[in-house]
N, C-alpha and C positions, 0 to 999 in steps of 0.2 A: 269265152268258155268253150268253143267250138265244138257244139254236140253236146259236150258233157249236161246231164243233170245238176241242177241246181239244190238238189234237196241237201236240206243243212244248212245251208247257208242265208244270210240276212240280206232281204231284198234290197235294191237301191229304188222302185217304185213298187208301192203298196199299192193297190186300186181295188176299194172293198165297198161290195153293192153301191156302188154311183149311178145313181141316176140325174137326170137333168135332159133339158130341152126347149125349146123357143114360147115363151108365155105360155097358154095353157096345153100347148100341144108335146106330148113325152115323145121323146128321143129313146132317150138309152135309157134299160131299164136292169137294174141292181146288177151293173155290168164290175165284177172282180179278174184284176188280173197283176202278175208281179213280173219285175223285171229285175236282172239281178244284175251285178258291177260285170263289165267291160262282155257284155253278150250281145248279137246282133238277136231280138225279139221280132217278128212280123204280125202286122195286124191285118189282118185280110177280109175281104169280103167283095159280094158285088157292089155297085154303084147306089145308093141310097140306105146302105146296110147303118150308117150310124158313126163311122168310123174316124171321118171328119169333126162330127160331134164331140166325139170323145177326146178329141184333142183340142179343140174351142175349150172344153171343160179340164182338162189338164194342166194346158197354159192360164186358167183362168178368167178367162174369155165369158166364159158360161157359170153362172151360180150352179150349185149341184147339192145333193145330198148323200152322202156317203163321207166315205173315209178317204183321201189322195195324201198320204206319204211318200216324202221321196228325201235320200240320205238323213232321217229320223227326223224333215221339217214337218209339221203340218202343211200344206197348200190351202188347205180349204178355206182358210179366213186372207187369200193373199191375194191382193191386187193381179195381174199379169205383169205389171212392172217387178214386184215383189218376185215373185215366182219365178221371172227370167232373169233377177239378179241373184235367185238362190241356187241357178243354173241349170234351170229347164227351158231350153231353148229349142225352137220349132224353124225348122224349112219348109215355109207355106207350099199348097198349091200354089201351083203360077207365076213362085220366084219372088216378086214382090221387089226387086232388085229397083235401084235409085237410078233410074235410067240414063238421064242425062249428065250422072258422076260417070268417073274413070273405075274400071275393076279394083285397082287400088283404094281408091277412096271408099268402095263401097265394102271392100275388106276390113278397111280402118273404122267403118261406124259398125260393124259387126263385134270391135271391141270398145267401145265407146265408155264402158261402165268400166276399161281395167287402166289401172293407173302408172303399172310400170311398162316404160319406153323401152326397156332392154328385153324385154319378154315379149314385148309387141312385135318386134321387131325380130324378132327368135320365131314364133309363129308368123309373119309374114313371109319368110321363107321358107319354112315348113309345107304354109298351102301352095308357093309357088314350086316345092319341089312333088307335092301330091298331086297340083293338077298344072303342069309343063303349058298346057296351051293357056292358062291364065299369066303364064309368067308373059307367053309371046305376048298378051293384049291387055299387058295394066296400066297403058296409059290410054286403053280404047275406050269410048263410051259403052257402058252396059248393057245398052237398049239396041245398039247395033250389032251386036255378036249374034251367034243361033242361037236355038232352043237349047241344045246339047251344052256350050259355054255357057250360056247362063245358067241353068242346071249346076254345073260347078262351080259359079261364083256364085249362088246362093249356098251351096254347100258349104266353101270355103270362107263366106263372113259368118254362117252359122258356129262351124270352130274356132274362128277367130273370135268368138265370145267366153271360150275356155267352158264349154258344156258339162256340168255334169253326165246328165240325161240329152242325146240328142232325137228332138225327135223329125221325122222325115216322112211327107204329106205325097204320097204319088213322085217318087224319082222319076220314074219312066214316064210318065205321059207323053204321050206324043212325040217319044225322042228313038233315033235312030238305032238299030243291036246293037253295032260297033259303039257307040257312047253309051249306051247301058252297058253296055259290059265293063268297059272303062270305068263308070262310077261303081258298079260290083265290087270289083279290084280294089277302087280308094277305101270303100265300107272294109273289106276284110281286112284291110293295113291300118284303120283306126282302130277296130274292134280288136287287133293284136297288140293295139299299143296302147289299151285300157279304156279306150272311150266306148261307152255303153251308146245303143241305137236303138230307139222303138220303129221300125221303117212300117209304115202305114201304106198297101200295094192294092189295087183290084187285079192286076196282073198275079193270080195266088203263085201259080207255078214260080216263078222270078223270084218271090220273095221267099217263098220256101225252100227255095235253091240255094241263098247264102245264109237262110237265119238258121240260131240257136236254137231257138223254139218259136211255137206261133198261137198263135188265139184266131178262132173262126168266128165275125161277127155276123149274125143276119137279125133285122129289124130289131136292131139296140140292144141286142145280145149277143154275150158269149155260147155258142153253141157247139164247139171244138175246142180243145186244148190240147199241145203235148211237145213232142218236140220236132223239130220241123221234120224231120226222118218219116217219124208216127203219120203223122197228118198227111204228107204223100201218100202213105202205104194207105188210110183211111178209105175203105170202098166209098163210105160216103161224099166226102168233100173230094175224092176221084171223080164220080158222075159227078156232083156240084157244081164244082168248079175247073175241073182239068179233061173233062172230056171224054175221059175213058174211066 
C-alpha cells in the first residue's frame, strides 16, 4: 500500500478485543488491530510490552478470547497446524532454523505442506534471487552461517510456505546495519509484489522507517495507532521510544 490509507477497504487480518495469556496471568488485554493485503504493518513496543504474545496467539499457539480473522477464516477455533496451513506463517525470534540441514533443505521444509514440484522449484529461485548470499551457501549447514544469513534463511523458508499473512518476530536482533538494511530492501520487494507483513520490532524507529502503518503496544495494549508517517511525527511515542 506504501503509505496509503487503508480505509474502505476489507482487512486481510481482523484482531478484535483479544485477549489471552499464560494460565491465570493476562497478557494482552482487548488488543484490536487490522492489517490489510500486500501492506508492510509494524508492531512495536518496548521489551516485555506483549508483542510476542500476541503472536503466540495469532499463530495459535495461545487460546484467546476475541475475534482473529484473516482472508474471511476464523483462526480462533484453529489448531497452529491449521492456521499455518491457512497461511499465516511466523519468523520466530531466534530463527529456529534446522541447523544441522543444508540452507536448501531447510528452504524445502518451509514448503513442506505445498504439493506442486514446479512451483516449488519457481520459488526456490526466487529466494535465491532475493537473498544472493543464500544462493552462495545452500549446500552449507544452517547452524554454521552468521546471524545475519540466518536471518535470511529463516526469512526465506518462511515464503517458501507461500504466506498469506507473513508474520516477523524481531528481524534485527542482534544483527549488523549493513544486514538490516539488506533485509529492509527484501520486505519492500515482497511488499510490492503483494505479500503482506505484520513485522513485530522493539527497534520502533526501524520498523516505522519501512511500514505502512503501525500499532504502539505497552502492557498488552494498543496504545498508538496510525500510519507509520503519524506515529513518528507523535510527540508521544517521540519521547517513548525515539529519543527526542
Amino acid at each position: 500500500m506504501k503509505g496509503e490509507l487503508a480505509a474502505g477497504r476489507e482487512p486481510l487480518l481482523d484482531v478484535r478485543a483479544v485477549s489471552a495469556g499464560y494460565g491465570g496471568m493476562p497478557v494482552l488485554r482487548d488488543v484490536a488491530l487490522k492489517v490489510y493485503p500486500a501492506e508492510i504493518v509494524a508492531l512495536v513496543g518496548s521489551n516485555g510490552a506483549g508483542k510476542t504474545t500476541l503472536l503466540r496467539t495469532l499463530s495459535r499457539v495461545l487460546s484467546c478470547t476475541g475475534g482473529i480473522v484473516m482472508n474471511r477464516h476464523d483462526l480462533v477455533p484453529m489448531t497452529s497446524d491449521q492456521a499455518f496451513a491457512a497461511g499465516l506463517v511466523q519468523v520466530p525470534e531466534g530463527r529456529q532454523l534446522f541447523n544441522r540441514m543444508s540452507v536448501h533443505d531447510n528452504l524445502l521444509m518451509g514448503a513442506f505442506r505445498r504439493h506442486n514440484r514446479a512451483a516449488i522449484a519457481h520459488d526456490l529461485e526466487r529466494m535465491y534471487a532475493l537473498f544472493p548470499r543464500l544462493s552462495e551457501r545452500r549446500r552449507q549447514l544452517a547452524g554454521s552461517m552468521s546471524g545475519g544469513e540466518q536471518q535470511m534463511c529463516a526469512m526465506a523458508r518462511g515464503l517458501m510456505a507461500a504466506p498469506i499473512l507473513l508474520m516477523i518476530d524481531e528481524m534485527s536482533l542482534g544483527l549488523a546495519p549493513v544486514v538490516i538494511e539488506q533485509l529492509m530492501d527484501v520486505l519492500t520487494r515482497i511488499r510490492d509484489e503483494g505479500v503482506t507483513v505484520l513485522l513485530v520490532e522493539q527497534d520502533v524507529h526501524l520498523a516505522l522507517s519501512i511500514a505502512d502503518r503501525g500499532y504502539v503496544m505497552e502492557t498488552g495494549r494498543i496504545v498508538h495507532s496510525g500510519s507509520a508517517k503519524k506515529l513518528i511525527d507523535d510527540p508521544d511515542v517521540r519521547r517513548a521510544y525515539l529519543g527526542f
